[in-house]
TIFI-567698 format. One record per residue: residue number from 0; residue in three letters; x, z, y of N, C-alpha, C, CB in turn. Coordinates in steps of 0.1 Angstrom, whole numbers, plus 5000, padded with zeros to 4 digits. Atoms other than C-alpha are relative to their C-alpha. Glycine has a CB too. Layout:
residues N
drendo	marlo	n.c1	n.c3	n.c2	ca.c1	ca.c3	ca.c2	c.c1	c.c3	c.c2	cb.c1	cb.c3	cb.c2
NUM	ALA	X	Z	Y	X	Z	Y	X	Z	Y	X	Z	Y
...
***
This chain:
residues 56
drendo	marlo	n.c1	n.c3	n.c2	ca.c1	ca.c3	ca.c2	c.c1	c.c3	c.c2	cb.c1	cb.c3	cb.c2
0	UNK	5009	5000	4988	5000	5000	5000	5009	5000	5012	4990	5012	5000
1	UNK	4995	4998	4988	5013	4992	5035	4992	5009	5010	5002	4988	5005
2	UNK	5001	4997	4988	5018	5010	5064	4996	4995	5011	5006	5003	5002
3	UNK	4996	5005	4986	5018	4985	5089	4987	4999	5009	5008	4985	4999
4	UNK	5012	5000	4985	4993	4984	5121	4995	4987	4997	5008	4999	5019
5	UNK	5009	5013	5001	4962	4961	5119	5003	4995	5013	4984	5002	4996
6	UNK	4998	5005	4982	4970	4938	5148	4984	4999	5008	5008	4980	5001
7	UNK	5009	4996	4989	4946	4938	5177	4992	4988	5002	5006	5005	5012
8	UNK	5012	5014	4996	4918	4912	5181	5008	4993	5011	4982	5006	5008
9	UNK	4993	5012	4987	4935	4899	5214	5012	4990	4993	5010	5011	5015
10	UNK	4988	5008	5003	4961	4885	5191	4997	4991	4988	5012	5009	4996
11	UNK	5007	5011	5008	4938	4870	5167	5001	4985	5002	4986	5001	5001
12	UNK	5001	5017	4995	4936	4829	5164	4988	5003	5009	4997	4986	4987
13	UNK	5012	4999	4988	4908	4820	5185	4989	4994	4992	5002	4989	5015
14	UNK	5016	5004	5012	4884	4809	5151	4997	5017	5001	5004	4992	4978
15	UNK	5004	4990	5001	4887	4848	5145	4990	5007	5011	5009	5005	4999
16	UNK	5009	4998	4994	4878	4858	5176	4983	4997	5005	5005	5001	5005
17	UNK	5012	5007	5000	4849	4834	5180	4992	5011	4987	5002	4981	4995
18	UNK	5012	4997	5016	4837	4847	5141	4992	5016	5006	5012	5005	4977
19	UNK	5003	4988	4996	4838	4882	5153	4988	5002	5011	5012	5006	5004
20	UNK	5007	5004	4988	4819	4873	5186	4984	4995	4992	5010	4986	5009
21	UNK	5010	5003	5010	4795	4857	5162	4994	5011	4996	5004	4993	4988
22	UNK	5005	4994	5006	4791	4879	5142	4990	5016	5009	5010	5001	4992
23	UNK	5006	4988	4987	4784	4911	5170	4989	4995	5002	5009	5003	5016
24	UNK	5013	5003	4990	4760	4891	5185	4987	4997	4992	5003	4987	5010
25	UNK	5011	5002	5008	4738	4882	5152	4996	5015	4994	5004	4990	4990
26	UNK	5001	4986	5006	4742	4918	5140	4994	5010	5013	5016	5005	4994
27	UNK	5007	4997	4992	4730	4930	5172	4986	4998	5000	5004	4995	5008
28	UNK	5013	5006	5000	4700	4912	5175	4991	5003	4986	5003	4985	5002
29	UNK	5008	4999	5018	4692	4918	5134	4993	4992	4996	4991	5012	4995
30	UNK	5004	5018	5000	4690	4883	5131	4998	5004	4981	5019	4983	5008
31	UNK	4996	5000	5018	4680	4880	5088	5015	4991	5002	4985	4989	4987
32	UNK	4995	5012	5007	4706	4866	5070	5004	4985	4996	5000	5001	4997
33	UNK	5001	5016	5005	4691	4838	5057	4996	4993	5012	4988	4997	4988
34	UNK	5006	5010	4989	4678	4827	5088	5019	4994	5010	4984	5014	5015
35	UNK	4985	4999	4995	4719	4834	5104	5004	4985	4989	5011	5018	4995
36	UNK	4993	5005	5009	4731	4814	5075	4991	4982	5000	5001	5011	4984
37	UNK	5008	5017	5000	4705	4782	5076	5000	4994	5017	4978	5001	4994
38	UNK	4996	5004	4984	4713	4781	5116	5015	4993	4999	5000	5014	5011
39	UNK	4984	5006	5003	4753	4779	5104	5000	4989	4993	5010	5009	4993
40	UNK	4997	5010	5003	4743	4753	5088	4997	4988	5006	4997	5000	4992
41	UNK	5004	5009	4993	4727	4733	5114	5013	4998	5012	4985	5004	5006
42	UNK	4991	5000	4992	4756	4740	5132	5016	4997	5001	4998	5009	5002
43	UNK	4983	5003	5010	4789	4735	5105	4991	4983	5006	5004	5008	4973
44	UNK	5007	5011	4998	4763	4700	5109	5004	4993	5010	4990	5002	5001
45	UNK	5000	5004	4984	4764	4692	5143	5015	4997	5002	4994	5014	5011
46	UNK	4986	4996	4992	4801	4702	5153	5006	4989	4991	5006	5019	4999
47	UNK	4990	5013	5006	4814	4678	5122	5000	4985	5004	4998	4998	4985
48	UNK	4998	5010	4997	4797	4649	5133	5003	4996	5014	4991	4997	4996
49	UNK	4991	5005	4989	4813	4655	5170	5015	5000	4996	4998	5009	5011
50	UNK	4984	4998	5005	4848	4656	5149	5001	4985	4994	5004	5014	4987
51	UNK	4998	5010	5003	4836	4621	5137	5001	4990	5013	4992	4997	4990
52	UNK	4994	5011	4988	4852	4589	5158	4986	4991	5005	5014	4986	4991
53	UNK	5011	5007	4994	4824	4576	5183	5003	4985	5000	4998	5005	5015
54	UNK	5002	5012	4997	4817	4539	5182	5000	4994	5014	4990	4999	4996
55	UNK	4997	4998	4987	4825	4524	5213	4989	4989	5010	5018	4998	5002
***
């Protein structure tokens, strides 16, 4: 088992902090699950097809 210091959110990538941000803000609210999780999917959705090459 280590000793060592969990590092500090400010030093997180910036997916982490987003998830965490995410997450606070659905857990807040006491969003269901299933409803959280069928939104992430409209949303993993969305965000890929702005990662695909626009037609010009």
């Amino acid at each position: 088992m280590s000793n060592s210091p969990v590092p500090p959110l400010e030093n997180a990538p910036a997916e982490i902090k987003l998830a965490v941000d995410l997450i606070c803000i659905l857990e807040d609210n006491a969003i269901d699950p299933k409803i959280v999780l069928s939104a992430l999917d409209i949303v993993r959705h969305d965000f890929e097809k702005k990662l695909q090459p626009q037609p010009a």
